[in-house]
C-alpha positions as CSV (number, residue, x, y, z in Angstrom):
1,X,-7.8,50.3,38.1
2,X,-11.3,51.5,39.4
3,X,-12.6,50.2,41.9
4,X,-16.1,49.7,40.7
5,X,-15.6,48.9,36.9
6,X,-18.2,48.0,34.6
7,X,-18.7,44.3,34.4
8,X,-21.0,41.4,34.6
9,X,-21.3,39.0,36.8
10,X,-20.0,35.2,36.1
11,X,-23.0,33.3,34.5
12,X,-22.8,30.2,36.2
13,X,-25.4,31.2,38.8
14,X,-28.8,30.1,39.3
15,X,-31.3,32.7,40.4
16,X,-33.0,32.2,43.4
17,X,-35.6,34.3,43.5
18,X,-36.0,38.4,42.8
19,X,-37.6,40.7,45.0
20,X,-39.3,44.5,44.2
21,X,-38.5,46.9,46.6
22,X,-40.1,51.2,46.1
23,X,-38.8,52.1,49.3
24,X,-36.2,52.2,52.3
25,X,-39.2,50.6,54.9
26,X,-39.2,47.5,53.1
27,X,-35.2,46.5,53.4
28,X,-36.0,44.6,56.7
29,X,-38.2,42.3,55.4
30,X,-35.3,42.5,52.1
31,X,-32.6,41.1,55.2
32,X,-34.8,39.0,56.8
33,X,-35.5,36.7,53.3
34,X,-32.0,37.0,52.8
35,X,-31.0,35.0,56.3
36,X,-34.0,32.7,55.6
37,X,-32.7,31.4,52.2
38,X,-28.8,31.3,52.8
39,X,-29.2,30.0,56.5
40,X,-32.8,28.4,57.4
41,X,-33.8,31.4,59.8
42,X,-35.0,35.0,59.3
43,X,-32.8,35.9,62.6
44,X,-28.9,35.5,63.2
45,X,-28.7,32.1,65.2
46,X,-25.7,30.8,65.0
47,X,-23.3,34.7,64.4
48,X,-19.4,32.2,64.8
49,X,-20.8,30.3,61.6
50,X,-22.6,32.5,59.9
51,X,-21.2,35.5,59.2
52,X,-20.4,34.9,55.8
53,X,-24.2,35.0,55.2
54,X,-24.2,38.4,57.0
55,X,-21.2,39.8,54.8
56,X,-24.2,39.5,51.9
57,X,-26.7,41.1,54.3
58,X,-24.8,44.1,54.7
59,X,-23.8,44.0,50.9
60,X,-27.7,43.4,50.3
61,X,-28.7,46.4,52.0
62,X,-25.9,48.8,50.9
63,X,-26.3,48.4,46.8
64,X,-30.7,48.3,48.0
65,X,-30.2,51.3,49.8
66,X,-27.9,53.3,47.2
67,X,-30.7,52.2,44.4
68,X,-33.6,53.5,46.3
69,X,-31.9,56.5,47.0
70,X,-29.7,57.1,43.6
71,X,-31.3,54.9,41.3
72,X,-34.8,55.1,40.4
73,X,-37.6,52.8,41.3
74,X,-38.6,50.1,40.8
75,X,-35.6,48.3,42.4
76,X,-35.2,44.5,42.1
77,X,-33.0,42.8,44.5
78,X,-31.8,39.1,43.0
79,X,-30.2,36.2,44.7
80,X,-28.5,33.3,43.3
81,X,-26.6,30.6,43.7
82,X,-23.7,28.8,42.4
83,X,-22.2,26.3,45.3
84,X,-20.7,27.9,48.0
85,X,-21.2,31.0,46.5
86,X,-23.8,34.2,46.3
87,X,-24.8,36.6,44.4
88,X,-26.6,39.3,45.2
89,X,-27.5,41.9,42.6
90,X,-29.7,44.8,42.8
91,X,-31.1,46.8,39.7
92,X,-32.7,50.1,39.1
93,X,-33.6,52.5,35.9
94,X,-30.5,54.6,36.3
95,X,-28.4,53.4,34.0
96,X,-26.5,56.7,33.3
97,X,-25.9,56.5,37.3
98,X,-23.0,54.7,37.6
99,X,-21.8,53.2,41.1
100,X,-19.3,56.0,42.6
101,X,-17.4,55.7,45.8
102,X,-17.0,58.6,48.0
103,X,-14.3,61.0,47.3
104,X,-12.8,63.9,49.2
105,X,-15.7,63.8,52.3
106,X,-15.6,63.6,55.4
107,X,-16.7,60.0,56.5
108,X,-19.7,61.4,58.9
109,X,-21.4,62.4,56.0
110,X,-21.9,58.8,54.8
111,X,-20.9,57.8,50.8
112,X,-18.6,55.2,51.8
113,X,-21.0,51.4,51.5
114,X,-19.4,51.2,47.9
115,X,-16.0,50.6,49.5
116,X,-17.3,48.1,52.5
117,X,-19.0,46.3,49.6
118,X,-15.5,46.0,47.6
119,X,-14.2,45.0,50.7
120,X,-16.4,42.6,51.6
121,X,-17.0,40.8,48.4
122,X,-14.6,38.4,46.8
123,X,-16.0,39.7,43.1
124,X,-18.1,43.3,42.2
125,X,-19.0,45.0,39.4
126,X,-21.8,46.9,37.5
127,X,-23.3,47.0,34.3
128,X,-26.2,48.4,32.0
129,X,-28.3,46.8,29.6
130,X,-31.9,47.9,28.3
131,X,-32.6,51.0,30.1
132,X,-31.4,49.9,33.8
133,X,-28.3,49.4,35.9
134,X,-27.0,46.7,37.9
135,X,-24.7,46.4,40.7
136,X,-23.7,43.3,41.8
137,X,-21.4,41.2,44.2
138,X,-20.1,38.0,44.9
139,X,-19.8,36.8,48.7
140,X,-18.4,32.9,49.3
141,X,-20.3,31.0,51.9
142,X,-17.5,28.5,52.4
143,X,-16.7,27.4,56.2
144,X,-13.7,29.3,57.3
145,X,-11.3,27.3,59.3
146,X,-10.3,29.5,62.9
């Protein structure tokens, strides 16, 4: 099985808001409305209880990142909602650019954020639909119990 296949995301989310990116400069500001709508404050305050919103962070700025660099702009990054969980999916106008983990390199020379998003996500996938590509990913903002 691959590891990124081609598939949508479930539908029961609500969209939050989407946000244009053209370049690399503006994922800070990307992060920083990311914190502000899952957690109140455009900083990390409280790191023991909210590091789940900082698992979508990272996956945020990974599938951003690949898309400004791989993709094509524009770029649209998307949140929504759907209970305790997130979604996060970022589109560009690449569609025949599919997502592709590093294979075979040497891990200094980078390639490996499709992994850490696998990894970090509890649901992933990709698709393409009128002329652009979407990579997606699913974190769950439930409490965990230590």
């Amino acid at each position: 099985m691959a590891l990124w296949q081609s598939a949508r995301p479930p539908t029961a989310f609500a969209e939050i808001w989407c946000q244009q990116l053209c370049s690399l400069g503006e994922l800070a500001g990307l992060r920083a409305r990311l914190r502000r709508s899952m957690t109140g404050s455009a900083t990390v305050l409280h790191p023991e209880r909210d590091h789940w919103s900082e698992r979508l962070v990272l996956i945020a700025d990974e599938l951003t990142s690949n898309a400004l660099r791989h993709g094509g702009t524009p770029v649209a990054a998307i949140l929504a909602r759907d209970g305790d969980e997130w979604l996060i999916a970022v589109r560009d106008s690449r569609p025949d650019v599919p997502p592709t983990p590093a294979k075979g390199r040497d891990p200094g020379l980078g390639g490996f954020g499709l992994y850490l998003v696998a990894d970090l996500s509890v649901a992933h996938g990709w698709f393409a639909d009128l002329g652009r590509k979407t990579a997606w990913a699913v974190v769950d903002g439930r409490p965990t119990t230590a």
